[in-house]
Structure formats: structure tokens, C-alpha cells
N, CA, C and O of each residue as an XYZ file, in Angstrom:
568
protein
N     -32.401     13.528     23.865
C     -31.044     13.871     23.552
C     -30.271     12.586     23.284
O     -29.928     11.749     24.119
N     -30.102     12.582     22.229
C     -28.538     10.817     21.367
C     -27.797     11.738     22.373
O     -27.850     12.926     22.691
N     -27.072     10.628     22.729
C     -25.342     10.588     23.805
C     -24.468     10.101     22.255
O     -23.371     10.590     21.985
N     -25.160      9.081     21.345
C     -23.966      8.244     20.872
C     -24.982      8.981     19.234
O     -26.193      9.124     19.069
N     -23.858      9.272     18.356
C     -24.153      9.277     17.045
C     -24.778      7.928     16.183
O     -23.904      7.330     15.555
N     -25.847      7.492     16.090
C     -26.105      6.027     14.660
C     -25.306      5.436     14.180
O     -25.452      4.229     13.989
N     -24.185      6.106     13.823
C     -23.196      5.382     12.983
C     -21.965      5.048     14.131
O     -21.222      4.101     13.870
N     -21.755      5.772     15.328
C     -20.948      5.489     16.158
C     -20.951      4.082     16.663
O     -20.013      3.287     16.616
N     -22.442      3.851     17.272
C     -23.229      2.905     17.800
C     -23.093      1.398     16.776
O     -22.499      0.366     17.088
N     -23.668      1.616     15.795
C     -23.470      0.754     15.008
C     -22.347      0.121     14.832
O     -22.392     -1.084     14.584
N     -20.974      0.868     14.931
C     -19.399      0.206     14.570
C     -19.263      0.073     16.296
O     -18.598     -0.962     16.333
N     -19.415      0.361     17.374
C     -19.590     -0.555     18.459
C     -20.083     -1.915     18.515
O     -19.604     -2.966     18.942
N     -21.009     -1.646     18.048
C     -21.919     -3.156     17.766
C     -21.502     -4.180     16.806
O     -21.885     -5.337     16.983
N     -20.647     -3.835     15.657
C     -19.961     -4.358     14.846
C     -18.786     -4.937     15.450
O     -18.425     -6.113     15.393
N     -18.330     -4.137     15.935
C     -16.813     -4.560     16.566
C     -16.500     -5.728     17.532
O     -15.596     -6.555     17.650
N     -18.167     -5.290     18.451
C     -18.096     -6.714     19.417
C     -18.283     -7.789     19.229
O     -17.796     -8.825     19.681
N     -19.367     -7.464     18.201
C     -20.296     -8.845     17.522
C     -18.275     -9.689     16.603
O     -17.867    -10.851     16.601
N     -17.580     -8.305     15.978
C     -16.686     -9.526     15.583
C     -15.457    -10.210     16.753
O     -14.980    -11.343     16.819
N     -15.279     -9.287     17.378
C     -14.659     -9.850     18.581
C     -15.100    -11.289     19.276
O     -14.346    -12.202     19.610
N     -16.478    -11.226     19.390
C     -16.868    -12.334     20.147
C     -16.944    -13.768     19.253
O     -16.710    -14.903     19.669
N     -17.233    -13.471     18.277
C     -17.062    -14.543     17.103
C     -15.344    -14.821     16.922
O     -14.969    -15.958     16.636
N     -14.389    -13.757     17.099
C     -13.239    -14.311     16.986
C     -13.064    -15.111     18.370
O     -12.820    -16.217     17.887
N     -13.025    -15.296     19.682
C     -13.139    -15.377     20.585
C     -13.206    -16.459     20.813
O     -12.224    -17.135     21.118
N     -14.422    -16.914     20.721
C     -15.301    -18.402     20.668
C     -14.805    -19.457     20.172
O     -14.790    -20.495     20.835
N     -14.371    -19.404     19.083
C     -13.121    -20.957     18.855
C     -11.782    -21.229     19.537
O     -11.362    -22.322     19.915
N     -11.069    -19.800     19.643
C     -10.237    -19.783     20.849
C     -10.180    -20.938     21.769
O      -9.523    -21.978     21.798
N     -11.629    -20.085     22.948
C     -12.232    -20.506     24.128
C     -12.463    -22.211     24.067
O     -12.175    -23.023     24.946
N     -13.102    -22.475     22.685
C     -13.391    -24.070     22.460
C     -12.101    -24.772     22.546
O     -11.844    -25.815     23.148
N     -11.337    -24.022     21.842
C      -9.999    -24.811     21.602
C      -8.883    -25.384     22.741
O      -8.037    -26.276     22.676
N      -9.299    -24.406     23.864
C      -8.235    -24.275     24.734
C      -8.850    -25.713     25.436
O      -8.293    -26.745     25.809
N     -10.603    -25.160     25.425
C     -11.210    -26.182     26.278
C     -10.438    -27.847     26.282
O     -10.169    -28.558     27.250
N     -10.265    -28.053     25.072
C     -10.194    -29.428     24.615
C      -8.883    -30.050     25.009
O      -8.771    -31.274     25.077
N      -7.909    -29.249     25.266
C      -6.646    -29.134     25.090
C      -6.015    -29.338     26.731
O      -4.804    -29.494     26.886
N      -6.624    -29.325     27.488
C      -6.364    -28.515     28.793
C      -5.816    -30.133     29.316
O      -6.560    -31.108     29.419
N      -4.627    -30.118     29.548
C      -3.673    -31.149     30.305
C      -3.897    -30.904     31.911
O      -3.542    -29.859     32.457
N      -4.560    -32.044     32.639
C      -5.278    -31.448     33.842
C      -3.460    -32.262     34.900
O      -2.795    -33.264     34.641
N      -3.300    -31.180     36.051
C      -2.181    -31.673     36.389
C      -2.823    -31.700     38.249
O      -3.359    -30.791     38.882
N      -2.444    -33.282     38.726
C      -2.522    -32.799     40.366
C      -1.984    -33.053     41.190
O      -1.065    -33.835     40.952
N      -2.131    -32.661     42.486
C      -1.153    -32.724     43.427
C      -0.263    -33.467     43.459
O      -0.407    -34.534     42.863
N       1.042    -33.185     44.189
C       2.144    -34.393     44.337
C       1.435    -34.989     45.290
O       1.793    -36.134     45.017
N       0.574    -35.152     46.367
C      -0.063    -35.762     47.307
C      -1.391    -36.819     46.912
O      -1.629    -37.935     47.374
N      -1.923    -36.263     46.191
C      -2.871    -37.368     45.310
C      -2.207    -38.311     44.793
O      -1.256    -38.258     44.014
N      -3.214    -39.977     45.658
C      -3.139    -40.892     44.988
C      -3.871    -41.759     44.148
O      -4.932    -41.288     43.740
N      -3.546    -43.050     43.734
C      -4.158    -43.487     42.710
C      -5.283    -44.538     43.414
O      -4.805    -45.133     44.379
N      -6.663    -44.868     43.113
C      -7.379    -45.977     43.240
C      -8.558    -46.161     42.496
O      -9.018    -45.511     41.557
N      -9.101    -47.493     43.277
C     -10.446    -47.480     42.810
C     -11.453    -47.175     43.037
O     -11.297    -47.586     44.187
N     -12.271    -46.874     43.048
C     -13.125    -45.727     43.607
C     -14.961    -46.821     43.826
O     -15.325    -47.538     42.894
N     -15.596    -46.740     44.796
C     -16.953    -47.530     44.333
C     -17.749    -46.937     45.591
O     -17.423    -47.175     46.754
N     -18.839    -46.130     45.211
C     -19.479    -45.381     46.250
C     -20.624    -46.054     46.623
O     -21.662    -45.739     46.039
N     -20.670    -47.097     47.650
C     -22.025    -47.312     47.891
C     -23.159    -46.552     48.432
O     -24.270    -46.512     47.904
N     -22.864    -46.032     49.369
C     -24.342    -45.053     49.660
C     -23.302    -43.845     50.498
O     -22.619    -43.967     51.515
N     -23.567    -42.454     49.417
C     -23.453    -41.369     50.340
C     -23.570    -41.038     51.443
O     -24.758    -40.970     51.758
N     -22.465    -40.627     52.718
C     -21.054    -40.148     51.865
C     -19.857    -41.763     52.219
O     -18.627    -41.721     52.268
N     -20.597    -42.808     52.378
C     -19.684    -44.286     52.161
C     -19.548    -44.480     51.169
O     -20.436    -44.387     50.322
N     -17.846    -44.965     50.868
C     -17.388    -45.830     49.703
C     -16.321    -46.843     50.005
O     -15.851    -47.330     51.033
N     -16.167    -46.943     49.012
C     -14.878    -48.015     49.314
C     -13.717    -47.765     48.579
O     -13.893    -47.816     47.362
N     -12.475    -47.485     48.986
C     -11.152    -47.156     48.046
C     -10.634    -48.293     48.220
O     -10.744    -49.008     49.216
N      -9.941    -48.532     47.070
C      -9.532    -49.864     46.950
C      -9.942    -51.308     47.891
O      -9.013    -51.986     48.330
N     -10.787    -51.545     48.050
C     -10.710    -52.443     49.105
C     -11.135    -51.983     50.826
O     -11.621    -52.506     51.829
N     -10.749    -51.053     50.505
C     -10.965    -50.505     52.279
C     -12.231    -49.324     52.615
O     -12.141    -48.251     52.019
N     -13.062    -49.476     53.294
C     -14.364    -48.978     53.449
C     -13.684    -47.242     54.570
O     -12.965    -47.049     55.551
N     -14.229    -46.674     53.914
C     -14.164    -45.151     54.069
C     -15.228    -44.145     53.881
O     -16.331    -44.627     53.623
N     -15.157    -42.945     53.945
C     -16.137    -41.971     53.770
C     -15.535    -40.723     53.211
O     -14.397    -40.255     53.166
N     -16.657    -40.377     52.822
C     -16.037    -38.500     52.207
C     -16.009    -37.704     53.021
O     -16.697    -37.837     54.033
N     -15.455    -36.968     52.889
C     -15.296    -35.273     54.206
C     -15.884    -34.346     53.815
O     -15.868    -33.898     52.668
N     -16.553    -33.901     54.862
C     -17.273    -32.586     54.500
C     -17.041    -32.052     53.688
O     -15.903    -31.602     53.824
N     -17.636    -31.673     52.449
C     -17.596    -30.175     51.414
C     -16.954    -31.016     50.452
O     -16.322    -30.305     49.671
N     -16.833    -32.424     50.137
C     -15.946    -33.194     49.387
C     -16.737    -33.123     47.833
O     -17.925    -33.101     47.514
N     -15.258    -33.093     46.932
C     -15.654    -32.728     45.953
C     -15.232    -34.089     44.596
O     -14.389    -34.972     44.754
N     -15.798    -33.956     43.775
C     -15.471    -34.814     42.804
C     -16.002    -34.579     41.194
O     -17.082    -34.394     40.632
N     -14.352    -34.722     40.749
C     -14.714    -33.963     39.334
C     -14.903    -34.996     38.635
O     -14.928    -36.139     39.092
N     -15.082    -34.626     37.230
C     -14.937    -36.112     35.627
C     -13.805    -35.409     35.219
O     -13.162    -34.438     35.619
N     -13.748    -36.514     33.939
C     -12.877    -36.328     33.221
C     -12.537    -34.549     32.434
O     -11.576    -33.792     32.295
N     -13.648    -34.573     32.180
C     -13.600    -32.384     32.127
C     -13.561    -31.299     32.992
O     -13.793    -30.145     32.630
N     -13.208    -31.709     34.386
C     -13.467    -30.833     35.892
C     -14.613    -30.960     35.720
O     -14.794    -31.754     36.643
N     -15.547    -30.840     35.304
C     -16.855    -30.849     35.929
C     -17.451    -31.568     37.582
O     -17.437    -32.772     37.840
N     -17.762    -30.867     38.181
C     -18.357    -31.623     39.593
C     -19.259    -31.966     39.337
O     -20.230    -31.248     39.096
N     -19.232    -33.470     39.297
C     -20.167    -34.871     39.930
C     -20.460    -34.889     41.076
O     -19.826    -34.398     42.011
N     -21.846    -35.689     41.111
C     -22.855    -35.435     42.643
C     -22.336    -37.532     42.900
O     -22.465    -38.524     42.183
N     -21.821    -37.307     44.153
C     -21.676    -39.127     44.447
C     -22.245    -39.648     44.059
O     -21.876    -40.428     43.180
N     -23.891    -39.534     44.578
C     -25.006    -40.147     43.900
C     -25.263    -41.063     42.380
O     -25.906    -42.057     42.044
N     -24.517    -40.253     41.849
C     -24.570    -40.660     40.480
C     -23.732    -41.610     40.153
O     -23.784    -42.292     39.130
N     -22.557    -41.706     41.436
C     -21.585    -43.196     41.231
C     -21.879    -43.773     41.634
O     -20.884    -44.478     41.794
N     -23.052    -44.490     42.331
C     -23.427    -45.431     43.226
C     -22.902    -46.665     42.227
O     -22.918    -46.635     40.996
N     -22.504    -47.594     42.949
C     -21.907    -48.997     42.501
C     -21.037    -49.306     40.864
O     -20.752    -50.086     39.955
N     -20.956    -48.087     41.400
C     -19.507    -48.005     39.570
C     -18.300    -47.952     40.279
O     -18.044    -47.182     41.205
N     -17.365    -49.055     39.657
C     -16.124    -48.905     39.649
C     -15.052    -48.430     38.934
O     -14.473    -48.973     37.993
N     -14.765    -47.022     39.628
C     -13.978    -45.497     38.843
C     -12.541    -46.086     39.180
O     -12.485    -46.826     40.162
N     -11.167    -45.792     38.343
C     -10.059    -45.322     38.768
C     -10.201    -43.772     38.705
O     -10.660    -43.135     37.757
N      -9.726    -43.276     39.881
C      -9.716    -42.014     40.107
C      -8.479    -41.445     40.624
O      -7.607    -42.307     40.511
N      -7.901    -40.129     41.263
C      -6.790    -40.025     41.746
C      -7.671    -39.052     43.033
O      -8.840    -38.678     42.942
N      -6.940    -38.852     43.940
C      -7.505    -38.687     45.443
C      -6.681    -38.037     46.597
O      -5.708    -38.535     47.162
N      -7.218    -36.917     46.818
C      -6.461    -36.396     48.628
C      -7.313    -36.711     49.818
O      -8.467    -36.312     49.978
N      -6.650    -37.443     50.610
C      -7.116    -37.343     51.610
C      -6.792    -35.976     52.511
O      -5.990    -35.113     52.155
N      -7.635    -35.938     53.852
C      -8.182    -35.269     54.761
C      -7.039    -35.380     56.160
O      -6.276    -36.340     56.271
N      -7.069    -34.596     56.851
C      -6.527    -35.114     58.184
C      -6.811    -35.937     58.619
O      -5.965    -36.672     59.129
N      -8.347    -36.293     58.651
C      -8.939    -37.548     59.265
C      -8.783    -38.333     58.160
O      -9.795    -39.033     58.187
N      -8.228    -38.610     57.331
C      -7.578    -39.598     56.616
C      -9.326    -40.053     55.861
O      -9.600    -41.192     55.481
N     -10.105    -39.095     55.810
C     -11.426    -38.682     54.662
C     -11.034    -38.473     52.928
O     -10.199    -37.683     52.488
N     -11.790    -39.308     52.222
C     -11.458    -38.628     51.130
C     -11.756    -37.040     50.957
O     -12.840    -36.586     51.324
N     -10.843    -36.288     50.434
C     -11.482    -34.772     50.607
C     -11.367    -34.479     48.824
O     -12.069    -33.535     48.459
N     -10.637    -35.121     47.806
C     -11.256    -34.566     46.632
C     -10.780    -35.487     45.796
O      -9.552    -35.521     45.874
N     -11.276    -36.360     44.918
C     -11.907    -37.249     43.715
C     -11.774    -36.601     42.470
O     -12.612    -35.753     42.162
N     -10.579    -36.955     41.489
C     -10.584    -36.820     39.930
C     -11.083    -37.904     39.512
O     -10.741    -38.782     40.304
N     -12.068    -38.565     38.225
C     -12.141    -39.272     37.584
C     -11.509    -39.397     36.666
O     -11.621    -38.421     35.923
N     -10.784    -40.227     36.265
C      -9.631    -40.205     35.040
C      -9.866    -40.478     34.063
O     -10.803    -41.273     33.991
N      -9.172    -40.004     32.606
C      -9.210    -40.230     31.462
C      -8.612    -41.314     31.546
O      -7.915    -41.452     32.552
N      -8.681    -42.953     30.113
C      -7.716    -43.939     29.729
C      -6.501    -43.424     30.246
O      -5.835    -43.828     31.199
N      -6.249    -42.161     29.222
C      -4.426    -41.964     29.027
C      -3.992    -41.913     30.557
O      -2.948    -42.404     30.987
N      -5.081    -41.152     31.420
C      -4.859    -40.699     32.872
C      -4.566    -41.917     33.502
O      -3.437    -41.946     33.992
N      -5.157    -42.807     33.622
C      -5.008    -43.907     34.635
C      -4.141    -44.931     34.235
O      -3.979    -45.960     34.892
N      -3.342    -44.573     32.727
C      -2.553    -45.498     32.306
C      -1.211    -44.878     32.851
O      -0.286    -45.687     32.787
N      -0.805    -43.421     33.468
C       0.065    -42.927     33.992
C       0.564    -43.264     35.226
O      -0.220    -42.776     36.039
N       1.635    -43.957     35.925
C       2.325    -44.154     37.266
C       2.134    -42.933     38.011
O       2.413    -41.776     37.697
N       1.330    -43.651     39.608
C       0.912    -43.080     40.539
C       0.941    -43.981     41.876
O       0.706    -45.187     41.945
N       1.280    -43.118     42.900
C       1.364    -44.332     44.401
C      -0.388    -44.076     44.728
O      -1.047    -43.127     44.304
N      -0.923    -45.280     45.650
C      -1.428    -45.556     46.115
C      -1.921    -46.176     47.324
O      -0.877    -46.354     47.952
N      -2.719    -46.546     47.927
C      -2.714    -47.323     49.032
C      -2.805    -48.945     48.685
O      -2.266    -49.833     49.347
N      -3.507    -49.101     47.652
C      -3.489    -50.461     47.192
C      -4.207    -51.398     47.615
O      -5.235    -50.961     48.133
N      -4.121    -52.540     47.626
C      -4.553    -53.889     48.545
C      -3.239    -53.952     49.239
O      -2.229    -53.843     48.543
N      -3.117    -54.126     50.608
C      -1.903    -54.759     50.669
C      -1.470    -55.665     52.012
O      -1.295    -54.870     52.934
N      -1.312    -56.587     52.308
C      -1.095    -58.082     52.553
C       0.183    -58.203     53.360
O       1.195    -57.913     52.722
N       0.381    -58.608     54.767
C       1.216    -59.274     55.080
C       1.562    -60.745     54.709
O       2.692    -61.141     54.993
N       0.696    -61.580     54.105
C       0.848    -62.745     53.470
C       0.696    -62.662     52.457
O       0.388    -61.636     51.851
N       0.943    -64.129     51.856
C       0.494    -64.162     50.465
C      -0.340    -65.985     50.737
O       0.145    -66.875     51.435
N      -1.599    -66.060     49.973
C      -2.631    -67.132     49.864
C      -1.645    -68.174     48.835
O      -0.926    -67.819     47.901
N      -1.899    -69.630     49.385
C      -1.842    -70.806     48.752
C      -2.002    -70.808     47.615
O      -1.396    -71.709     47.035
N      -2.486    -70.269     47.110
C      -2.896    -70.301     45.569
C      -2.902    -69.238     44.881
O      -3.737    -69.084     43.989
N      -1.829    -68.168     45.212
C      -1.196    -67.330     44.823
C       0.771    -67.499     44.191
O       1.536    -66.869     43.460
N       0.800    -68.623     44.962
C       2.815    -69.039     45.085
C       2.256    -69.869     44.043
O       1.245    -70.565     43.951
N       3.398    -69.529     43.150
C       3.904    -70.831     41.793
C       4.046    -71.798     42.764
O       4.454    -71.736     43.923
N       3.496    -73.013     41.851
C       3.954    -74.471     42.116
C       5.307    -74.941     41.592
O       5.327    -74.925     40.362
N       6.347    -75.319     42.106
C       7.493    -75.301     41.450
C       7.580    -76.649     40.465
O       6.987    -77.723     40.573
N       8.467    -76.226     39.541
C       8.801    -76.789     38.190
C       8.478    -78.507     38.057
O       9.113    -79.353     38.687
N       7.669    -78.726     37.368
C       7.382    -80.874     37.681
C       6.153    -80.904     38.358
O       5.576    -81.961     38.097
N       5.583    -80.267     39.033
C       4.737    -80.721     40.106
C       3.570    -80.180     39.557
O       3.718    -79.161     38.883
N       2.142    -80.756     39.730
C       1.080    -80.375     39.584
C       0.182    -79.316     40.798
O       0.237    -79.435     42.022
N      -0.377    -78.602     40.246
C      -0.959    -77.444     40.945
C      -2.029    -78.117     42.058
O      -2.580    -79.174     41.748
N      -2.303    -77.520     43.296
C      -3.260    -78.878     44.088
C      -4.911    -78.064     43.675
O      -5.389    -76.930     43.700
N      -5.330    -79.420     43.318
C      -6.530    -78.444     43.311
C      -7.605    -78.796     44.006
O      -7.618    -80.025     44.074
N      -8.926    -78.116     44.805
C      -9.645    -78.385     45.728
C     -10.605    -79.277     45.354
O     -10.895    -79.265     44.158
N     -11.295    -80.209     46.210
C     -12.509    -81.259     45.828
C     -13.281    -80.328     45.783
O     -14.466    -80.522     45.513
């Protein structure tokens, strides 16, 4: 016993087949397009993973938090592993325990955008960091 008439069936099959072809450039299009936006709490650094789940943010030796995640530049989730000794600007939330808990890798345009951070940061400043003032020669070491 046919449920569906030949010719019924057929303009089903037509219809989807053009639907899905209209569809599909859409879907590509949006892909490309997608302005990724994050938290007001994420900040900015450098990112350098020496051995899972240790890295180093800017300067300061840390670890990832459980279930920690890390995208690229397309959301896609990256395995740490694969950053071992690359130095990423990325943007970043920490954890209660002050853990990284989730890692964007940034586009150029991304990391050329103003963002706070933790930074390097210094109650002093080194000898050979202060201008030498105006006339005088810079000292330099034997």
C-alpha cells in the first residue's frame, strides 16, 4: 500500500533539496561575519602553556581549572596541548581560585582592541629603565 502518491514524493524531495541549497550560503555567510563579544570580566594577556594544566599569564606562573576551556580565533575548542610554548594574546576569566577558567585566542583586529589586564607590574622601576637626563651620557656596564 503507497501512503504518498510519486509525484507527491517527488515535489517533497524537490522542495528540500531547494531549500537546503538556499540555506547553505546563508549559514556560510553568517559564519564569517560573526563579531565574537566577551565578558565585561575578561581580561587581556599573554598566554604560554608549558605543560598541562601549567602556564604562564603574563609573567606570572598559574594553572587552568577544572573543565577549562579554550577557544581560536573561530570558537573552536583547542586542546592546551597544542599550545605548548607559543606565545598567544588571548582574553581570559578567571576562577574563584583565581584559575584560569576560559581562554579566547584573538584575532589581529582583536588584540589591537583596549582591554584591562593583570600585566607585569612593578613597585620599582630598574636603572636602566629612567631616562638619563639631558647632556649626560647613558652608564653603560663593563
Amino acid at each position: 500500500m503507497n501512503r504518498c502518491r510519486p509525484a507527491f514524493a517527488a515535489t517533497l524531495i524537490g522542495l528540500s533539496t531547494m531549500l537546503t541549497a538556499a540555506l547553505v550560503p546563508i549559514h556560510s555567510a553568517q559564519a564569517q561575519a560573526v563579531q565574537r563579544s566577551f565578558p565585561a570580566k575578561a581580561l587581556r594577556g599573554t598566554m604560554v602553556v608549558s605543560q598541562p594544566p601549567l602556564l604562564t599569564m603574563d609573567d606570572r606562573a598559574t594553572r587552568f581549572a577544572p573543565g577549562a576551556r579554550i577557544l581560536d580565533s573561530q570558537n573552536k575548542i583547542v586542546m592546551s596541548a597544542t599550545l605548548i610554548n607559543q606565545e598567544v594574546v588571548v582574553n581570559y576569566t578567571l576562577d574563584q581560585r583565581g584559575q584560569v577558567h576560559q581562554v579566547w585566542v584573538l584575532t589581529e583586529a582583536e588584540a589591537k582592541e583596549k582591554r584591562a589586564g593583570y600585566g607585569t607590574q612593578r613597585n620599582f622601576v630598574f636603572e636602566s629603565q629612567q631616562a638619563s637626563p639631558a647632556g649626560t651620557p647613558a652608564r653603560t656596564t663593563n
